[in-house]
C-alpha positions in Angstrom: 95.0 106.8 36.6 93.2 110.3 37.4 94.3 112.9 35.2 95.7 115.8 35.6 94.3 118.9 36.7 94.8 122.4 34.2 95.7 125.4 36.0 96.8 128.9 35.3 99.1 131.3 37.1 99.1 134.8 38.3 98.7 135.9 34.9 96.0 133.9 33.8 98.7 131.9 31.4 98.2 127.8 31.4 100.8 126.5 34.0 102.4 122.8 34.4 99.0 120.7 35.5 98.9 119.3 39.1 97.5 115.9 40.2 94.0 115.7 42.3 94.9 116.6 46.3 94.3 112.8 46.6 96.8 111.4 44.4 100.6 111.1 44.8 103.3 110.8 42.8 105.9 108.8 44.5 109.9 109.4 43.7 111.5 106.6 44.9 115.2 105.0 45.0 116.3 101.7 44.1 119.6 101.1 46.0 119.7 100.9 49.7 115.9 101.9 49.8 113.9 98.7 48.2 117.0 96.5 47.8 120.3 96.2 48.9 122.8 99.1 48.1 124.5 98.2 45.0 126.9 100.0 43.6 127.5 100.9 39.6 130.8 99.7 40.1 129.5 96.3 40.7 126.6 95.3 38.4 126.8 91.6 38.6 125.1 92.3 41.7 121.7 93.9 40.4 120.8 90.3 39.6 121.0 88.6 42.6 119.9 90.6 45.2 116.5 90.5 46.5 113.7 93.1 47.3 112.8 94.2 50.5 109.7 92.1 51.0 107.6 95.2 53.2 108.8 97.9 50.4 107.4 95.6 47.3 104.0 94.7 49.4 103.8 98.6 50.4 104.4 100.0 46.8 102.5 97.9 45.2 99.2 98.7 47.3 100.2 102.3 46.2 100.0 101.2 43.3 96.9 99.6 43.3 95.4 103.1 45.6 96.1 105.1 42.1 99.1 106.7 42.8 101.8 107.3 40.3 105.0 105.0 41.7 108.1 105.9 39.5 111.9 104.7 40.2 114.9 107.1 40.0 118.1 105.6 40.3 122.2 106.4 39.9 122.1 103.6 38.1 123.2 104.6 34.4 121.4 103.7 31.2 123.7 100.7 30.3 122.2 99.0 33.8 118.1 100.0 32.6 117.4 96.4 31.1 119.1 94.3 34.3 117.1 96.7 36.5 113.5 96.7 34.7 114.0 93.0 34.7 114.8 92.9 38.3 111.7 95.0 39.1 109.5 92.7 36.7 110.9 89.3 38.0 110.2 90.6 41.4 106.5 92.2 40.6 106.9 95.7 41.8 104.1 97.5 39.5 105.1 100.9 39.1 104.7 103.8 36.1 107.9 104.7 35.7 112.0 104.6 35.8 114.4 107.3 35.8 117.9 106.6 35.7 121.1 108.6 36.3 120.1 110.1 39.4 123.4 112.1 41.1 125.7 110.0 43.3 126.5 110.8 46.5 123.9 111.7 48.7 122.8 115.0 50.7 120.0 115.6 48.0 118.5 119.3 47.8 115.4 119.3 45.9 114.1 122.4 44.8 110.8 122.6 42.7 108.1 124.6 41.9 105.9 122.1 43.2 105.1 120.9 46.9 108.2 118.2 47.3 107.4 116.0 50.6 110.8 113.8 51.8 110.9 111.1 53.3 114.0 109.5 54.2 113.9 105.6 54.3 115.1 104.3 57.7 115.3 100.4 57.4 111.2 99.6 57.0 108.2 100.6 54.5 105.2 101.2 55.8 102.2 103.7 55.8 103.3 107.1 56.0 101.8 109.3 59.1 102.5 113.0 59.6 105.2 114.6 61.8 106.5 118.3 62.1 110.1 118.6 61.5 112.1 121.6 60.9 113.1 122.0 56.9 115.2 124.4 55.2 113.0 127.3 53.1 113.6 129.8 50.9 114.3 133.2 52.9 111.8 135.8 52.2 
């Protein structure tokens, strides 16, 4: 993995580093977006169900490009062992797993870092570029 890049702000004071321009770090959800949606509510199901075959063949050549692939999830912490079991028995390489993401949907993320979207709409593949209208800041 590349590392990180120091930088300074306006100020000249150190800043949180930034990855090389040609390196992503990929948020990406569980439920509904590499596997079936399970629910919380219904655990017994995290076992059983199986990977989209195009998402674990497309993030895993991410992977293997040197980008930084890590899972966020509303699954709690008592689900983390079924799940990184699940990922491992399935082979989806990946850096890391957050867990305890918000329920519900209609995510607003606001960083001090460039944050690029994408929603998942039923197939993984390469990403290409497309303008869209977004929601900013107003000045």
């Amino acid at each position: 993995m590349k590392e990180l890049k120091s930088i300074k702000d306006e100020n000249g004071l150190e800043a949180s580093p930034i990855l090389p321009k040609d390196m992503k770090n990929y948020l990406i959800d569980i439920d509904g977006t590499i596997t079936e949606d399970v629910p919380n509510e219904q655990p017994e199901r995290m076992a059983t169900c199986m990977p989209f075959e195009d998402a674990l063949d497309t993030l895993n050549k991410w992977y293997n490009e040197g980008h930084i692939i890590t899972f966020f999830t509303s699954r709690t912490e008592e689900h983390r062992a079924i799940t990184e079991s699940w990922l491992k028995k399935h082979g989806f390489l990946y850096h890391g797993l957050l867990m305890g993401k918000p329920r519900g949907g209609n995510y607003h993320w606001i960083d001090n870092h460039l944050v690029k979207a994408t929603r998942y709409n039923g197939k993984f593949t390469d990403l290409v570029k497309v303008k869209k209208e977004i929601e900013v800041f107003k000045r």
